[in-house]
mmCIF file of the N, C-alpha and C atoms, coordinates in Angstrom:
data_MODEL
# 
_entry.id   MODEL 
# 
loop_
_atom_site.group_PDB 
_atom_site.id 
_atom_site.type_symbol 
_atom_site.label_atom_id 
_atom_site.label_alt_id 
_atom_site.label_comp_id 
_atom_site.label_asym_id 
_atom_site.label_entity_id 
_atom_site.label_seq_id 
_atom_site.pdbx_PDB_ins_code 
_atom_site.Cartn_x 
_atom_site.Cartn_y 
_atom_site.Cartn_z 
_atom_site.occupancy 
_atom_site.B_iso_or_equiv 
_atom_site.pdbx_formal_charge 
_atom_site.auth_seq_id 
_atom_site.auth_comp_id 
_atom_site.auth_asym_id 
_atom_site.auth_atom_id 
_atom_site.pdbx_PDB_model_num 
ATOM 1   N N  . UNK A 1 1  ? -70.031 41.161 42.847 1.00 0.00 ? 1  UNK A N  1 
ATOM 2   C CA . UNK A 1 1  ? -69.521 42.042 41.801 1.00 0.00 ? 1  UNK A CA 1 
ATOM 3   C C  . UNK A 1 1  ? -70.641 42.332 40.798 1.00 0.00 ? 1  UNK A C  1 
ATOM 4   N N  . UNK A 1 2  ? -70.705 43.254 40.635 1.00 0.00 ? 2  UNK A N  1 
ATOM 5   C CA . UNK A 1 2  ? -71.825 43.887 39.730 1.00 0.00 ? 2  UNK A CA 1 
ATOM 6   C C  . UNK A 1 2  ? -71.528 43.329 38.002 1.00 0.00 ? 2  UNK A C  1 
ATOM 7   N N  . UNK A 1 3  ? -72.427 42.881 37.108 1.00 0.00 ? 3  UNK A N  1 
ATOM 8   C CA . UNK A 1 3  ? -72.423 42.739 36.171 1.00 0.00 ? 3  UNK A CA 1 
ATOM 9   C C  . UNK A 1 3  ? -71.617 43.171 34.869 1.00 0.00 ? 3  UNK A C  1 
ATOM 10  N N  . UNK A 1 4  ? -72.083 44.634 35.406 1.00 0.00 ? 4  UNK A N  1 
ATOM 11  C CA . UNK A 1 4  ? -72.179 45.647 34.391 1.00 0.00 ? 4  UNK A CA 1 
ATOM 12  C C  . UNK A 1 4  ? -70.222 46.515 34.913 1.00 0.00 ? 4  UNK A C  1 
ATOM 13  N N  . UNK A 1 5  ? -69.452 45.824 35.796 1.00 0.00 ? 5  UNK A N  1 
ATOM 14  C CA . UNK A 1 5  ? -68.388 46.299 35.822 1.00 0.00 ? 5  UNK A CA 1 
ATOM 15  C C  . UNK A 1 5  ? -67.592 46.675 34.965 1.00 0.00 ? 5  UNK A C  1 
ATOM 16  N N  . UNK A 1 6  ? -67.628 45.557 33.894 1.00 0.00 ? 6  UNK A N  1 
ATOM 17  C CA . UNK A 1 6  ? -66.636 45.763 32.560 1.00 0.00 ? 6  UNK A CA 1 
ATOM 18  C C  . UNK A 1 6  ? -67.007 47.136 31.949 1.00 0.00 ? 6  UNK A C  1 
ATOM 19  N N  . UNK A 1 7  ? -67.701 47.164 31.721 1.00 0.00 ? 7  UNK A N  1 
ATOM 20  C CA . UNK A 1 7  ? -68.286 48.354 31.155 1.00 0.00 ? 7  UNK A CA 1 
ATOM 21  C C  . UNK A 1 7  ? -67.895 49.545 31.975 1.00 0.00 ? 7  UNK A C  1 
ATOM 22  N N  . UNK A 1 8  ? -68.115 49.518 33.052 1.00 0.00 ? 8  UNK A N  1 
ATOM 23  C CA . UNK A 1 8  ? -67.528 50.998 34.126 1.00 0.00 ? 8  UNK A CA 1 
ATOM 24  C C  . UNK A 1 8  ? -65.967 51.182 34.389 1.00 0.00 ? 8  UNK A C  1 
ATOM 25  N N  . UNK A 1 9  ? -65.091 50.138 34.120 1.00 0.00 ? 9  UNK A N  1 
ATOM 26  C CA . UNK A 1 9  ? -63.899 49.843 34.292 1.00 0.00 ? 9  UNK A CA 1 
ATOM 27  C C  . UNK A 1 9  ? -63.290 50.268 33.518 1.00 0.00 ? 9  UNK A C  1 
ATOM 28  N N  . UNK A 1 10 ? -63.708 49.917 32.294 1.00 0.00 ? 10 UNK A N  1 
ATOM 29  C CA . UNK A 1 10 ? -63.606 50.527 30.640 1.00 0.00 ? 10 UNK A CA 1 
ATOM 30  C C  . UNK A 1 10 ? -64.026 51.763 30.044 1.00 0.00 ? 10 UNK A C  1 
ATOM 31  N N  . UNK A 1 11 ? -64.487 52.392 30.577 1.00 0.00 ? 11 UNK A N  1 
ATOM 32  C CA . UNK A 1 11 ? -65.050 54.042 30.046 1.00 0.00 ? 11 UNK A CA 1 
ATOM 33  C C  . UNK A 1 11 ? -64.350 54.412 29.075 1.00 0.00 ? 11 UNK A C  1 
ATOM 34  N N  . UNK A 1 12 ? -63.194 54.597 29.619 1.00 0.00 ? 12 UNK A N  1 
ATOM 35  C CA . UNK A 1 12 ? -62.106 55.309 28.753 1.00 0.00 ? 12 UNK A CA 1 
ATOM 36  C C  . UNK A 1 12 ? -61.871 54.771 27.420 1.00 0.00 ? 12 UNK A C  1 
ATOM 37  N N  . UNK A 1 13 ? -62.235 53.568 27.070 1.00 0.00 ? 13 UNK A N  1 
ATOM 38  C CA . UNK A 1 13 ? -62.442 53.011 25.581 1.00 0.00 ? 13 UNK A CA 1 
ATOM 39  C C  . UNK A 1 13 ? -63.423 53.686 25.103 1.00 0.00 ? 13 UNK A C  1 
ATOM 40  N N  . UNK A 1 14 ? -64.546 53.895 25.452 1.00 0.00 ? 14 UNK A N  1 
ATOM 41  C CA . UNK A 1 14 ? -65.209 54.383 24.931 1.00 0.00 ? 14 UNK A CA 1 
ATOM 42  C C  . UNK A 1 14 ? -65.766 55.261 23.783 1.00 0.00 ? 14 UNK A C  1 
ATOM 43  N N  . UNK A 1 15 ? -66.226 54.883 22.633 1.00 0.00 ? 15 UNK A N  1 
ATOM 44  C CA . UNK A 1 15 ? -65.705 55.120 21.561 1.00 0.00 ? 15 UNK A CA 1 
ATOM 45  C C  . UNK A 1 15 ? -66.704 55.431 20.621 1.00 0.00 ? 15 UNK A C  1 
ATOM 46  N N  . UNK A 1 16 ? -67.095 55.972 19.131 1.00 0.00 ? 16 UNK A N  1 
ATOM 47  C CA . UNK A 1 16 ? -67.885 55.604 18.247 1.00 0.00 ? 16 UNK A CA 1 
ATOM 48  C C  . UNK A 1 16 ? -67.481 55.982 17.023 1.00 0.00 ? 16 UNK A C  1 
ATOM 49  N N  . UNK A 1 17 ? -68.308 56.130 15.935 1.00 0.00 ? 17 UNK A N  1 
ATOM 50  C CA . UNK A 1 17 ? -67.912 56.165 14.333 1.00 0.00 ? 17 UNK A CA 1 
ATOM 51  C C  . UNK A 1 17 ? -68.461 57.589 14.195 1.00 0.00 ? 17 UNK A C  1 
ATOM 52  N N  . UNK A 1 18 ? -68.018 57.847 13.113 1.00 0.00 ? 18 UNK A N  1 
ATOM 53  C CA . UNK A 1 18 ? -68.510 59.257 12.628 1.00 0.00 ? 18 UNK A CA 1 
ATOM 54  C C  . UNK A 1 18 ? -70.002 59.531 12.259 1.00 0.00 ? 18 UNK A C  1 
ATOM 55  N N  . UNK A 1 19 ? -70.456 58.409 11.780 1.00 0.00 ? 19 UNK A N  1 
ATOM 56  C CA . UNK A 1 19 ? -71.894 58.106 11.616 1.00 0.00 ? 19 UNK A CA 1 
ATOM 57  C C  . UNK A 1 19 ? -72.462 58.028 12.565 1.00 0.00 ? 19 UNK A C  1 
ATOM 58  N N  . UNK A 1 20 ? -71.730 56.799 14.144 1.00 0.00 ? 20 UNK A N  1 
ATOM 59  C CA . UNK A 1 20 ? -72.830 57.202 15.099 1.00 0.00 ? 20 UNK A CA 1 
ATOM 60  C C  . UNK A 1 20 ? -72.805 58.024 15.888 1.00 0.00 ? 20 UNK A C  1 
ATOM 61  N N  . UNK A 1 21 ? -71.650 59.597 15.975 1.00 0.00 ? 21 UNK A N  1 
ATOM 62  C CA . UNK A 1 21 ? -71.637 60.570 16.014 1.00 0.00 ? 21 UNK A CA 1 
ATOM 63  C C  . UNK A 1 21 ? -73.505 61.107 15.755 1.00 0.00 ? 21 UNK A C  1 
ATOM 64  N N  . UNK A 1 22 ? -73.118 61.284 14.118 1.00 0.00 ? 22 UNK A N  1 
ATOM 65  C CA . UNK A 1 22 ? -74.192 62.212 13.350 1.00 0.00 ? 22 UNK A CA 1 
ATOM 66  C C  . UNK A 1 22 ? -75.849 61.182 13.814 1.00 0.00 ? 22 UNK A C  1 
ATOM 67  N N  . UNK A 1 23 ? -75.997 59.882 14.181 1.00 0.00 ? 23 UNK A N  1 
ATOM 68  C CA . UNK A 1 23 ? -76.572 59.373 14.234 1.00 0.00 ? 23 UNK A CA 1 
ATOM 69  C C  . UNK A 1 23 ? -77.470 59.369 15.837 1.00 0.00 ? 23 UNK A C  1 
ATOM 70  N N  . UNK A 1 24 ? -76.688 59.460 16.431 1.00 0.00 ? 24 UNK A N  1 
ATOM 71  C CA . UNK A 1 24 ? -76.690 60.147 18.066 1.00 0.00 ? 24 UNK A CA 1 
ATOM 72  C C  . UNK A 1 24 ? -77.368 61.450 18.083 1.00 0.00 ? 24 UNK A C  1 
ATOM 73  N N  . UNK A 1 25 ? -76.468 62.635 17.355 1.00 0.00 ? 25 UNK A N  1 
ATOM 74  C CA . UNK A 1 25 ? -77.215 63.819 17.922 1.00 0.00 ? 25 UNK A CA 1 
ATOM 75  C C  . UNK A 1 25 ? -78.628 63.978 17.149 1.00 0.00 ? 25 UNK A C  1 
ATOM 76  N N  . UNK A 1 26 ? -78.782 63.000 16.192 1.00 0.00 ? 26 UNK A N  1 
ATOM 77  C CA . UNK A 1 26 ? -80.265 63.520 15.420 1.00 0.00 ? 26 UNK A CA 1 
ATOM 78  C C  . UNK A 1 26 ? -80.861 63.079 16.158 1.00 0.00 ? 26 UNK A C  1 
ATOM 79  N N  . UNK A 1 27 ? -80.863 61.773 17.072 1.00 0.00 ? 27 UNK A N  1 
ATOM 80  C CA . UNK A 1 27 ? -81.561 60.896 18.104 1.00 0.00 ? 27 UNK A CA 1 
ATOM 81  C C  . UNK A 1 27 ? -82.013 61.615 19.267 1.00 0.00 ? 27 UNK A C  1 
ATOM 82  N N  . UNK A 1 28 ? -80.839 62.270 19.351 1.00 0.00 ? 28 UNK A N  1 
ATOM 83  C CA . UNK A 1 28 ? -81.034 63.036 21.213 1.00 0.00 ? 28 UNK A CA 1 
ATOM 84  C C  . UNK A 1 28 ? -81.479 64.346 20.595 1.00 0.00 ? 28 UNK A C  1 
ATOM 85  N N  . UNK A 1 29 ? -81.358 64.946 19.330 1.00 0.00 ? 29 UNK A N  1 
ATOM 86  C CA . UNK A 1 29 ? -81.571 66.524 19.333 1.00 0.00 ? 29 UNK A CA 1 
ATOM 87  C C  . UNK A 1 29 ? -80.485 67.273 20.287 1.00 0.00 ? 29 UNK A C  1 
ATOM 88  N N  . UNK A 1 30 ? -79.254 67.028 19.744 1.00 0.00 ? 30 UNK A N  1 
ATOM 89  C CA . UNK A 1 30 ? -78.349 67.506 20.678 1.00 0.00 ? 30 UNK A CA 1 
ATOM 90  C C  . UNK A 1 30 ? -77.321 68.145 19.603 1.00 0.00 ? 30 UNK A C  1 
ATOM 91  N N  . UNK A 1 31 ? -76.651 69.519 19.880 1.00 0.00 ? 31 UNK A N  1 
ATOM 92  C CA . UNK A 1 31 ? -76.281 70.418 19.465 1.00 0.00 ? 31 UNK A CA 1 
ATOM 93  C C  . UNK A 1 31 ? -74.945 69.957 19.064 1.00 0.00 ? 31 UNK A C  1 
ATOM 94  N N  . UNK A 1 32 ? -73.792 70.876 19.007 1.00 0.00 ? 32 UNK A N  1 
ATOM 95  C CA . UNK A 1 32 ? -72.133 70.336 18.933 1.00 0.00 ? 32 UNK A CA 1 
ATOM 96  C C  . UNK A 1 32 ? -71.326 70.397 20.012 1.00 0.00 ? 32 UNK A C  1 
ATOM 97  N N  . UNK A 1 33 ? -71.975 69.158 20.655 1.00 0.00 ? 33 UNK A N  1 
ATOM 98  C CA . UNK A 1 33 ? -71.298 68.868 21.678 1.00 0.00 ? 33 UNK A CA 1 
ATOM 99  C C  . UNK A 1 33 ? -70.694 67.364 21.637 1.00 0.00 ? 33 UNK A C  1 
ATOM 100 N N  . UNK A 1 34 ? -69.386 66.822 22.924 1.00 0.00 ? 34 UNK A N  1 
ATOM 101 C CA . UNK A 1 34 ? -68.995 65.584 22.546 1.00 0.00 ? 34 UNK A CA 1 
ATOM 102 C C  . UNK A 1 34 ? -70.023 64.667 23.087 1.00 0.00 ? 34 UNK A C  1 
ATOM 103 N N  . UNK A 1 35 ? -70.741 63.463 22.130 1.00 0.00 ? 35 UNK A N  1 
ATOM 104 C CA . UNK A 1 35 ? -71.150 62.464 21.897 1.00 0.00 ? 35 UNK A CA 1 
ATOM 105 C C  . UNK A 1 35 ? -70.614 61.907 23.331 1.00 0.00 ? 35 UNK A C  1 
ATOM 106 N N  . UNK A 1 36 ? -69.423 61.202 22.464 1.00 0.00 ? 36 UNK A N  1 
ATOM 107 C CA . UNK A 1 36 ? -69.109 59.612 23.541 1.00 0.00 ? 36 UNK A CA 1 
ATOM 108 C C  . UNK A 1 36 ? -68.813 60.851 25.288 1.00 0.00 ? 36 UNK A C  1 
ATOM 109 N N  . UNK A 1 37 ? -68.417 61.617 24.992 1.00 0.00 ? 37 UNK A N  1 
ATOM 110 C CA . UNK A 1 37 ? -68.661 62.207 26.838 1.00 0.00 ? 37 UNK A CA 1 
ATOM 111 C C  . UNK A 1 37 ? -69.863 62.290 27.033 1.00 0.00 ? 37 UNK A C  1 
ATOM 112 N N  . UNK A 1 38 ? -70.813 62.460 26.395 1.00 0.00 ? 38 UNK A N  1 
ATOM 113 C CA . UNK A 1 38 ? -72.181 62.903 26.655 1.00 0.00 ? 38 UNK A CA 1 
ATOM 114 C C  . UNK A 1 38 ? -72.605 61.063 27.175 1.00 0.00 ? 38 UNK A C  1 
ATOM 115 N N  . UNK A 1 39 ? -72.396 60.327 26.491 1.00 0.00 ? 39 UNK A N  1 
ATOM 116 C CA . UNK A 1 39 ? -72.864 58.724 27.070 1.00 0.00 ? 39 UNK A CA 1 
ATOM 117 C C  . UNK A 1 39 ? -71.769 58.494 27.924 1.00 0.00 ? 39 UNK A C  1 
ATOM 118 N N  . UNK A 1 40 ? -70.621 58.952 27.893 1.00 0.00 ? 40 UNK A N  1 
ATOM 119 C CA . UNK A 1 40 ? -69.761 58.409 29.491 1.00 0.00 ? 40 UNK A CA 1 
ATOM 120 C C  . UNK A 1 40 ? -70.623 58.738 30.841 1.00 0.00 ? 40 UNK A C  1 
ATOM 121 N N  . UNK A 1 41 ? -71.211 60.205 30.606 1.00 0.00 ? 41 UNK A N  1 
ATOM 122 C CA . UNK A 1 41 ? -71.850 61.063 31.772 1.00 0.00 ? 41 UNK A CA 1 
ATOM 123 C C  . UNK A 1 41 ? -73.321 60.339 32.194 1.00 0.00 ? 41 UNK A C  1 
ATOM 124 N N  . UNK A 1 42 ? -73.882 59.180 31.025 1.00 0.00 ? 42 UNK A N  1 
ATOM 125 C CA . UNK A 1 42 ? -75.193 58.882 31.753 1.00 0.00 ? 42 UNK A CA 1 
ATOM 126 C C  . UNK A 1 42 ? -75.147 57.810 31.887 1.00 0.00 ? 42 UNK A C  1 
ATOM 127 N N  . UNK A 1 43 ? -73.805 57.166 31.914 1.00 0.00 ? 43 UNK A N  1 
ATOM 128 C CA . UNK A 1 43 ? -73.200 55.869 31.978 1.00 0.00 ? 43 UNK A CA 1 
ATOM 129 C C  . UNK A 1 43 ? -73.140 55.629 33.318 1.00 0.00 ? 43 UNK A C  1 
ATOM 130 N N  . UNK A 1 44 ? -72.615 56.910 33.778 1.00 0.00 ? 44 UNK A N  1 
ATOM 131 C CA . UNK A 1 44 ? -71.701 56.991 35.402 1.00 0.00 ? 44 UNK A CA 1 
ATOM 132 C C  . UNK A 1 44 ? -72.749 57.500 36.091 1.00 0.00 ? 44 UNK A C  1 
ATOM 133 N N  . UNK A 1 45 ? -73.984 58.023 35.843 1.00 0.00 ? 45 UNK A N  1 
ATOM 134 C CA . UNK A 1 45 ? -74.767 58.662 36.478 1.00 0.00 ? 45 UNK A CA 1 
ATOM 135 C C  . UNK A 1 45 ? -75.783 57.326 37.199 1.00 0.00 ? 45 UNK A C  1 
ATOM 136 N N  . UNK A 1 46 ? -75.292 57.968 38.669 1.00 0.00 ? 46 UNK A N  1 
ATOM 137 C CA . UNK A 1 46 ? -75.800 57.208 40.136 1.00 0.00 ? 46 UNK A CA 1 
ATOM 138 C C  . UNK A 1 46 ? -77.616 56.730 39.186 1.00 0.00 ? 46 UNK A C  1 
ATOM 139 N N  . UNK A 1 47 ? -78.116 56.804 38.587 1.00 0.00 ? 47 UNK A N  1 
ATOM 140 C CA . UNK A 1 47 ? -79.812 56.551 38.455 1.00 0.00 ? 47 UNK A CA 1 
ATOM 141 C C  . UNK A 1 47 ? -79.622 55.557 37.057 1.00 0.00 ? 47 UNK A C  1 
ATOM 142 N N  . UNK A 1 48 ? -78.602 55.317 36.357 1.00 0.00 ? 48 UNK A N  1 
ATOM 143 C CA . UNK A 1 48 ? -78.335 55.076 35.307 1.00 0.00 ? 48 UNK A CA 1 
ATOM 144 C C  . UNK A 1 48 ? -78.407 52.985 35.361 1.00 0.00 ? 48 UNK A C  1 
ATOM 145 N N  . UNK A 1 49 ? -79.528 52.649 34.798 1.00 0.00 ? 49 UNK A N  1 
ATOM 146 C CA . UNK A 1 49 ? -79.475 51.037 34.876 1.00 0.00 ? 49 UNK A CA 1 
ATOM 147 C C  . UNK A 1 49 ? -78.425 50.734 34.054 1.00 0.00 ? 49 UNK A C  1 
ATOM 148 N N  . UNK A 1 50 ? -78.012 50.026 33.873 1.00 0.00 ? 50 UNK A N  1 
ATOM 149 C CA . UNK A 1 50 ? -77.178 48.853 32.775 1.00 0.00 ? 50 UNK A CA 1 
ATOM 150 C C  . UNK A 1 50 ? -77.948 47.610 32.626 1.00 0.00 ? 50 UNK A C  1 
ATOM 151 N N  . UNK A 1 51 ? -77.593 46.560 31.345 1.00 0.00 ? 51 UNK A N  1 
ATOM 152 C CA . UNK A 1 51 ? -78.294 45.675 31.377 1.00 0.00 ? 51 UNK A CA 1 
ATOM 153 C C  . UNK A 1 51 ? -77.630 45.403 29.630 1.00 0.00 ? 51 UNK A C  1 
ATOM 154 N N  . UNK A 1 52 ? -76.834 43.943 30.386 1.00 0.00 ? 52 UNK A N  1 
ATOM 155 C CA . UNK A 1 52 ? -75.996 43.238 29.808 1.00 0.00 ? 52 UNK A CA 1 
ATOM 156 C C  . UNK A 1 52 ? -76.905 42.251 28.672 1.00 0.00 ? 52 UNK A C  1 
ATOM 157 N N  . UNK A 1 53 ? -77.665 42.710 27.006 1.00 0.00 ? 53 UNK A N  1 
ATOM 158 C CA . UNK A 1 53 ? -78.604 41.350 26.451 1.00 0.00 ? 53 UNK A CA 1 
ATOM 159 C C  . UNK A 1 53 ? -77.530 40.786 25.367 1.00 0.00 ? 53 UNK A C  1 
ATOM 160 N N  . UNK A 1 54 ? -77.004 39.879 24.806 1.00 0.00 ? 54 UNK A N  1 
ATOM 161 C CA . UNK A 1 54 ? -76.132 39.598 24.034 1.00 0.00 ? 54 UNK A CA 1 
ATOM 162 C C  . UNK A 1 54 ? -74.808 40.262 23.927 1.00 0.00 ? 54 UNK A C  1 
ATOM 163 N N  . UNK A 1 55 ? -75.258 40.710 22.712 1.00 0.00 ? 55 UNK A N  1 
ATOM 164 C CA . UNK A 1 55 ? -73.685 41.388 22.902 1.00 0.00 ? 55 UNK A CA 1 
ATOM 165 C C  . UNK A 1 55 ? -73.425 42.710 23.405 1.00 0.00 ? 55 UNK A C  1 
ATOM 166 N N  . UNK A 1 56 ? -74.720 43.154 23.146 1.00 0.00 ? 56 UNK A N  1 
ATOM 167 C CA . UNK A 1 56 ? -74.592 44.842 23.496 1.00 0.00 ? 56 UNK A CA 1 
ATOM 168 C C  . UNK A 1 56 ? -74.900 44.705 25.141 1.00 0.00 ? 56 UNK A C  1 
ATOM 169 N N  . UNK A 1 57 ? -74.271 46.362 25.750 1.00 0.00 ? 57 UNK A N  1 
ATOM 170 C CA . UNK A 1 57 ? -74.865 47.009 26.954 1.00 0.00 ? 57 UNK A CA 1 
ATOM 171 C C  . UNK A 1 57 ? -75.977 47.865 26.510 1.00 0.00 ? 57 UNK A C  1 
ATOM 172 N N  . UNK A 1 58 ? -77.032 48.074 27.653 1.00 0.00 ? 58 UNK A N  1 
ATOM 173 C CA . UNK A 1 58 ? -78.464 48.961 27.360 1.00 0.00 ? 58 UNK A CA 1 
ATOM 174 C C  . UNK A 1 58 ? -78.314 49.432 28.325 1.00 0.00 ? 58 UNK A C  1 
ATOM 175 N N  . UNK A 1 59 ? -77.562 50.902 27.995 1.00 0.00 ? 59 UNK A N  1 
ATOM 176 C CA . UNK A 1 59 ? -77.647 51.879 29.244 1.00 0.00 ? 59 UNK A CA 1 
ATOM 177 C C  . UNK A 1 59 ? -78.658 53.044 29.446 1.00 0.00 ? 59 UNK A C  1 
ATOM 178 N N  . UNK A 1 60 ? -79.675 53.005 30.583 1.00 0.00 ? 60 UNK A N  1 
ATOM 179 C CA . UNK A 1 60 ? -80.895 53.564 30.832 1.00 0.00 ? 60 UNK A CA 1 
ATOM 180 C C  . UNK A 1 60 ? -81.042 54.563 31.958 1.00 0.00 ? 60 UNK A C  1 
ATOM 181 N N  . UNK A 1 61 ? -81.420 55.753 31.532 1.00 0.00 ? 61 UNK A N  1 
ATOM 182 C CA . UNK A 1 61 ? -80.867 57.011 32.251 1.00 0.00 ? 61 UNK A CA 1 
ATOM 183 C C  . UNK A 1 61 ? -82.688 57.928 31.676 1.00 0.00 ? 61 UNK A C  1 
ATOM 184 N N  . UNK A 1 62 ? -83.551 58.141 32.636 1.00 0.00 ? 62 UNK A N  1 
ATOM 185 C CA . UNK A 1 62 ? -84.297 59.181 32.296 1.00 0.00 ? 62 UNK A CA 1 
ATOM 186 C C  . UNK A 1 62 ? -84.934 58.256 31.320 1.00 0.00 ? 62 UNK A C  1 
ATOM 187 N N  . UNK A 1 63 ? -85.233 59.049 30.203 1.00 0.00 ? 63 UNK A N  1 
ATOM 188 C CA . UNK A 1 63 ? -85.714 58.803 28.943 1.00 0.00 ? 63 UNK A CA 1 
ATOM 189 C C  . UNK A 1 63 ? -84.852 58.296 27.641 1.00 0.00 ? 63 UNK A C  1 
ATOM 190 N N  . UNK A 1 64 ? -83.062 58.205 28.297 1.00 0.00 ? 64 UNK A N  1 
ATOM 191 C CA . UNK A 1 64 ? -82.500 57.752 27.002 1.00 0.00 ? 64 UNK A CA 1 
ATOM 192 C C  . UNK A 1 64 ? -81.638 56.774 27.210 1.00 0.00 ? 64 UNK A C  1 
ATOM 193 N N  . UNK A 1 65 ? -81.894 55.747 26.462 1.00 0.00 ? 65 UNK A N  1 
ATOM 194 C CA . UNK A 1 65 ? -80.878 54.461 26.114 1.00 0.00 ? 65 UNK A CA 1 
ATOM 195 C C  . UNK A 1 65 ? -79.680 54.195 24.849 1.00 0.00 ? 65 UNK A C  1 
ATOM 196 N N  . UNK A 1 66 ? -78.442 54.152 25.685 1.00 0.00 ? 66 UNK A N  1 
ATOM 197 C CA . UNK A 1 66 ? -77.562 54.391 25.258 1.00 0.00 ? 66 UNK A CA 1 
ATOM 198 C C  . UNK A 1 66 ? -76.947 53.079 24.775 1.00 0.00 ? 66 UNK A C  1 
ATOM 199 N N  . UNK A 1 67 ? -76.900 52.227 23.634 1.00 0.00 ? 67 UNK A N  1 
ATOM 200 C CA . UNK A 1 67 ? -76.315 51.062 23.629 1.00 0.00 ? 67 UNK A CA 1 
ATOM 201 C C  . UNK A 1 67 ? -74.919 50.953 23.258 1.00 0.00 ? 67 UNK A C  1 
ATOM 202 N N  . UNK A 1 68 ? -74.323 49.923 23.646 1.00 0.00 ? 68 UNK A N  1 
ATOM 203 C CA . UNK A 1 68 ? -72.900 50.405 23.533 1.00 0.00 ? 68 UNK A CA 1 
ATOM 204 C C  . UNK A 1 68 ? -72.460 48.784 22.957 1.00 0.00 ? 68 UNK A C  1 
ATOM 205 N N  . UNK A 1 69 ? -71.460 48.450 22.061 1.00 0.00 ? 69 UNK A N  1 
ATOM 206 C CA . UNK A 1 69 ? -71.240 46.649 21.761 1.00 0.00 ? 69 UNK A CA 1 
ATOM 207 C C  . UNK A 1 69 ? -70.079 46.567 23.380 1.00 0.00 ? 69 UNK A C  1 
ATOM 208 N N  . UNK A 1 70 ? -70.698 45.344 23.329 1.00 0.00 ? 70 UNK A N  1 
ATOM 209 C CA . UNK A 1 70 ? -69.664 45.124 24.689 1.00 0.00 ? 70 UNK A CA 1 
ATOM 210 C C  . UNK A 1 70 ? -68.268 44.578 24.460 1.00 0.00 ? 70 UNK A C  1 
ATOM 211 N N  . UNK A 1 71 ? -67.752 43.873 23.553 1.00 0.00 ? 71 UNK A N  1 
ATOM 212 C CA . UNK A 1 71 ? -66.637 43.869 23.320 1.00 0.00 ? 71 UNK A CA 1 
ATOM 213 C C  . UNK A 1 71 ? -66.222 44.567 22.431 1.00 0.00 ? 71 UNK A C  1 
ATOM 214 N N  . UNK A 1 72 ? -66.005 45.899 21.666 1.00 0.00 ? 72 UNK A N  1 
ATOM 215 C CA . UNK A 1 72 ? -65.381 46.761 21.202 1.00 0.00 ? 72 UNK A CA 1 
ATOM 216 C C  . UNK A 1 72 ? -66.083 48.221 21.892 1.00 0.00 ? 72 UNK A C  1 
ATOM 217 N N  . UNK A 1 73 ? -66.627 47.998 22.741 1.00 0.00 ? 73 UNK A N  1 
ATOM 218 C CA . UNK A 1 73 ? -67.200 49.502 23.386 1.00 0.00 ? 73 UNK A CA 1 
ATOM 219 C C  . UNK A 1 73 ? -67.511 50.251 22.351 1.00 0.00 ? 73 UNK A C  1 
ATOM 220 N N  . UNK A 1 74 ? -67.594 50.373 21.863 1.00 0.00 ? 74 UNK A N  1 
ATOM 221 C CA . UNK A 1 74 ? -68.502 51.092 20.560 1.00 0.00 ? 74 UNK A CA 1 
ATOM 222 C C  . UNK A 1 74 ? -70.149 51.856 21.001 1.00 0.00 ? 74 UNK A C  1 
ATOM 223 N N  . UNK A 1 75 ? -70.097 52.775 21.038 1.00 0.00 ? 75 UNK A N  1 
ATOM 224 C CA . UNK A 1 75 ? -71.070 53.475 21.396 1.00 0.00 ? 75 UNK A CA 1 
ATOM 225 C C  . UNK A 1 75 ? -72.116 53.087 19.787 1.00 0.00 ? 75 UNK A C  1 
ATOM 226 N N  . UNK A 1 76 ? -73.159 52.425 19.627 1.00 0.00 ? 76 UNK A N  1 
ATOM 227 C CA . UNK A 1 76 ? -74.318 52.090 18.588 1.00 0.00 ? 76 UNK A CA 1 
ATOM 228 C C  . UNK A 1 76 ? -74.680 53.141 18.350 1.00 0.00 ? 76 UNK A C  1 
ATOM 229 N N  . UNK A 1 77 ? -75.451 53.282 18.933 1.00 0.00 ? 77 UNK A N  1 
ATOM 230 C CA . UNK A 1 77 ? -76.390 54.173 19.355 1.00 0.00 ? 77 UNK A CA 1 
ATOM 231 C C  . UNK A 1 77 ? -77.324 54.733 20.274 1.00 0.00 ? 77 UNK A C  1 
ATOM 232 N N  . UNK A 1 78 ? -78.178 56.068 20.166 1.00 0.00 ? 78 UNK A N  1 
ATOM 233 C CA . UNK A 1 78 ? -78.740 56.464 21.282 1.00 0.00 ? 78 UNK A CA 1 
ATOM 234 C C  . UNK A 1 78 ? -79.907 57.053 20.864 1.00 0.00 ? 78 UNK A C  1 
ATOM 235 N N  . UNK A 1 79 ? -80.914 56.579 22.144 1.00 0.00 ? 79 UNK A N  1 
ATOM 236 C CA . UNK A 1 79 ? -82.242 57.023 21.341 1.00 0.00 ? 79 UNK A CA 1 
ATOM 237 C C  . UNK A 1 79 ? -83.251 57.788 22.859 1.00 0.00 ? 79 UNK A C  1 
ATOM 238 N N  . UNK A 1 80 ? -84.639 58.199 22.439 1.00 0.00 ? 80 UNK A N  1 
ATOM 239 C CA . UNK A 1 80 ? -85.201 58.011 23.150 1.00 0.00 ? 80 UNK A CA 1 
ATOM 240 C C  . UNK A 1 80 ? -86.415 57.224 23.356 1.00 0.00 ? 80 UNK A C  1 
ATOM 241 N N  . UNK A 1 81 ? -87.083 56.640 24.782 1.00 0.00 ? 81 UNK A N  1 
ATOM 242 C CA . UNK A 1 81 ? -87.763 55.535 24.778 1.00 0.00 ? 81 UNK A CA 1 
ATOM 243 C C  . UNK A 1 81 ? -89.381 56.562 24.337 1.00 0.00 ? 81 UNK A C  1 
ATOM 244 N N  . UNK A 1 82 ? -89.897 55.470 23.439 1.00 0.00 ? 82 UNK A N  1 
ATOM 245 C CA . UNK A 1 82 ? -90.878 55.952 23.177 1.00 0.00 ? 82 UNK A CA 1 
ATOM 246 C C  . UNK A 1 82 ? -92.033 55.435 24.376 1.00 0.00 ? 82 UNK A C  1 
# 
């Protein structure tokens, strides 16, 4: 069983604050579009690592890491790797 199941099982919690809304799209440079669908989509995406360090998930897709708290699914934040 894969690690990172809880997390794929759970999507649909998937969630964030209004801040890490506004905090997200300044990160990604991303227009008005939905956030937490935008990290469901590189969550689920076949190339997409996971990687379970404390409490958070570090979800790794391309150039952007998406962290999420693992027990309240809470989308943190999202950045790109420098």
């Amino acid at each position: 069983m894969n690690s990172h199941r809880a997390l794929l099982d759970n999507l649909s919690k998937l969630h964030t604050t209004k801040l890490g809304i506004e905090r997200i799209k300044k990160n990604l440079n991303l227009a008005d579009i939905d956030v937490v669908d935008f990290c469901r989509q590189l969550i689920v995406a076949d190339d997409c690592t996971i990687q379970k360090r404390g409490k958070n998930w570090y979800c790794s897709k391309d150039d952007t890491v998406v962290t999420v708290n693992s027990y309240s699914l809470t989308v943190i934040t999202a950045h790109k790797e420098k």
